[in-house]
N, C-alpha and C positions, 0 to 999 in steps of 0.2 A: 500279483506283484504291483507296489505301487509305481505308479507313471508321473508322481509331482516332482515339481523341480526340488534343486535343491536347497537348502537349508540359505541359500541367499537372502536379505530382505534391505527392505529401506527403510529410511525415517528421517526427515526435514524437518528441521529445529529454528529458531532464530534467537539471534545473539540481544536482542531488546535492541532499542536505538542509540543507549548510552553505555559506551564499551565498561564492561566488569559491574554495572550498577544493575542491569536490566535481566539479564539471563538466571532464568529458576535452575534451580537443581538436580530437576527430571530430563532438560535439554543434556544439561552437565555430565550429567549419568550416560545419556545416547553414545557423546562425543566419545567417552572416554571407552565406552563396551563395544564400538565398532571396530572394526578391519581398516577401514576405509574410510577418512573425512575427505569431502568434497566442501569446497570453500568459495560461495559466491557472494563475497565482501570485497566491495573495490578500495579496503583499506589495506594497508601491509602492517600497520599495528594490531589491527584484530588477526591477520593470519599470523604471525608473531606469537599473538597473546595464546590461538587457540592448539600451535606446535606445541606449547608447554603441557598441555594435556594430553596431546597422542603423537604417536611418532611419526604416523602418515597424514599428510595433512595438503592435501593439492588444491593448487588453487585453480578454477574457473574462469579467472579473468581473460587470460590469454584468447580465450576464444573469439570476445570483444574486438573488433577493428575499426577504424575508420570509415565511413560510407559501405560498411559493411549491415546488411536488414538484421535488427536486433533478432526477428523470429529463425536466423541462420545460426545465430548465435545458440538460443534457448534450444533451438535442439539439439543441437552440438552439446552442448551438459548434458540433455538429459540423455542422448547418447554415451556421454563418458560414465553416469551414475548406473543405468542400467549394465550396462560392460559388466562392471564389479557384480551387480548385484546379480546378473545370469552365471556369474563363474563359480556363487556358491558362498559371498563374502555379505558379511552386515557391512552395509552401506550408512552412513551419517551424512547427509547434505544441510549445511549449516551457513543461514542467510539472516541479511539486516533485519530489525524490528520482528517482526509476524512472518513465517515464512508462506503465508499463502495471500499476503495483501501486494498489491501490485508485483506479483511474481510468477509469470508461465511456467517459469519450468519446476520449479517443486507441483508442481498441481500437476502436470504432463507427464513427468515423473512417476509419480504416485499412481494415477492413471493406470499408466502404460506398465508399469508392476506388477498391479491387482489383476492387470488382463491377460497378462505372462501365468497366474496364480502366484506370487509371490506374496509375504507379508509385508504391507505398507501402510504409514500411516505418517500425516504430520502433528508435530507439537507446538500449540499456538506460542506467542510470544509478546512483547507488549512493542505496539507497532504504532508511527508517527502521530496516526490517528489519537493514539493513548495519549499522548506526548500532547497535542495539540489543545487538546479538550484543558488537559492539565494547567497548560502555559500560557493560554487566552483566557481561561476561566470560562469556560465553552459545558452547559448541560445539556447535552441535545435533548433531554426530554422537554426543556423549557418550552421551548418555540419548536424545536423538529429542525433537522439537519440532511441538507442532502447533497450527495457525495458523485459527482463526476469527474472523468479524465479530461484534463482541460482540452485537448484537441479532438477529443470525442465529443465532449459536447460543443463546439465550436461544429464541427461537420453535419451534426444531425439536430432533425427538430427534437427539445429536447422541453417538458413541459417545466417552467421552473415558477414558486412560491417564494416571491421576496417577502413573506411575512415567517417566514426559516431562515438559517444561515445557508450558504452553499458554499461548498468547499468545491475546488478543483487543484487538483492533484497533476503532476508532473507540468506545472506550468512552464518550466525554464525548454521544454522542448513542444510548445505551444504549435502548432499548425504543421506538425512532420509527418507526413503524406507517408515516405518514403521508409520509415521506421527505422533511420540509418545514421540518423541524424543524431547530435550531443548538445544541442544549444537551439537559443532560437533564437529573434531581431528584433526589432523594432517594428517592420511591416506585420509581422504575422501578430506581435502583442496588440496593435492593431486592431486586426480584425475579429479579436478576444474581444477589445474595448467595445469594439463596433456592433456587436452581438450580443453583449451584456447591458450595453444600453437600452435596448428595447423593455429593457425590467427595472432598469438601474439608473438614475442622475447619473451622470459626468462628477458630481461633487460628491455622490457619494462612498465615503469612508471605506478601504480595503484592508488587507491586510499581508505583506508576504511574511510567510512562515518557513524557520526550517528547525527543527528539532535538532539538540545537540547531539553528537557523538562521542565525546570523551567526557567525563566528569569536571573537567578546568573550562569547558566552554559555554556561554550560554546559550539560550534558542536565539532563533534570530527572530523578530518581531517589528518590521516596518510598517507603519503604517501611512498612508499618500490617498489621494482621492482618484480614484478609477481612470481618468481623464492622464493622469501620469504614470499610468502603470506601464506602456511605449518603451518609453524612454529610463523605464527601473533597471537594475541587476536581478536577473534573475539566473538561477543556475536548476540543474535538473531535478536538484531535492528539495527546491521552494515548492512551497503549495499555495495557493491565491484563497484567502478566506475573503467572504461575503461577510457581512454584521444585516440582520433584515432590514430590511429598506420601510418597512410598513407594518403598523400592529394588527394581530391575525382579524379577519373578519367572520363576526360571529353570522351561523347558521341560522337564522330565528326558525323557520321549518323543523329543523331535528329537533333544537330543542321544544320546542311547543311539544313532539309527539315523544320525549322523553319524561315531560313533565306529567303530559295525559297518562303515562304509563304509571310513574309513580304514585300519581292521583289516585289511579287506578287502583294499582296492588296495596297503599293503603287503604283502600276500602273494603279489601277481601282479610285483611285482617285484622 
């Protein structure tokens, strides 16, 4: 006799970053063949939009509080997703952009499924990142890009290459210790400044970025000199882009022993 659970499973999808322009049709397909959408979009137009496809459709946010640790929050969903999904129900959990780029609980989720032996899986989506690359004019092959949590790298030695861009991600909650937080200040943009300077002029050139969310809006794209980023607007969906500070410095060592190679294998044939 078998002993596996039953026929329950998940799948975490994402809506793109631009409501109804971004979402493929295989997400589409999840939504609409599940039991059960779980909804962690803090818009009430995308839950709105994504009720006209199924008829249960709950949203996630409420778990959210004030001075409440986000990571209280994220298992609280993926408590509510698993629920469903041990009682025997296709589960859809449906999140902004990429559902596994800045997101614990589709990933915890998904996880904690696979361990139960359930069937899990998520379905990539086109996440800020896409968006960003797109609306800067941003090739990270160019130069190489490198991609931190602005408060993570702020806390840790983090080695960084101003001859790349560098992106840090969830700036508008800059130095929150506490994970409970929705904003940040002026002191703690601070000590972002203070930190980035060791690689960066004061003068030079940043960028805040936040990708649209409805088709009628555009990205937002400021640009100011490091030394005023303090005193900017920033909210939790900006992201702090770098431009490199320095043209890459070449290796003369590698290449010499790349050159002797090719020297080389031209001669054997």
């Amino acid at each position: 006799m078998s002993t596996s659970p039953s026929k329950g499973s998940l799948v975490c999808v994402g809506t793109g970053m631009t409501l109804g322009a971004h979402m493929g049709p295989l997400a589409r397909s999840h939504i609409e063949a599940a039991d059960v959408v779980f909804v962690g979009v803090s818009d009430g137009v995308v839950e709105l939009w994504l009720s006209g496809m199924h008829t249960d459709v709950r949203s996630l946010q409420p778990y959210y509080a004030k001075g409440k640790p986000r990571i209280e929050t994220y298992r609280q969903m993926v408590d509510a997703m698993l629920t469903e999904v041990r009682a025997g129900k296709r589960v859809c959990g449906v999140f902004y952009g990429h559902p596994g780029v800045f997101a614990w609980a589709p990933h915890k989720s998904i996880e904690q499924a696979r361990r139960e032996g359930y069937a899990a899986h998520m379905e990539p989506g086109v996440s800020s990142e896409d968006c960003l690359y797109a609306d800067l004019g941003i090739d990270p092959g160019t130069y190489g890009c490198q991609h931190f949590e602005a408060s993570q790298f702020m806390i840790n030695h983090r080695r960084v290459d101003p001859s790349a861009w560098l992106v840090l991600w969830q700036v508008g909650v800059t130095g929150d210790m506490s994970k409970g937080k929705f904003s940040t200040s002026e002191p703690y943009l601070q000590v972002l400044v203070d930190v980035l300077s060791e690689d960066y002029s004061l003068d030079h050139e940043v960028v805040i970025y936040q990708a649209p969310t409805l088709p009628i809006q555009s990205p937002r794209i400021e640009r100011l000199a490091l030394r005023d980023l303090p005193r900017s607007n920033v909210g939790m969906s900006d992201t702090l882009v770098l431009p490199p500070a320095h043209a890459m410095r070449p290796n003369t060592d590698v290449r010499a022993r790349l050159a002797a190679i090719d020297l080389e294998l031209a001669g054997k044939s």
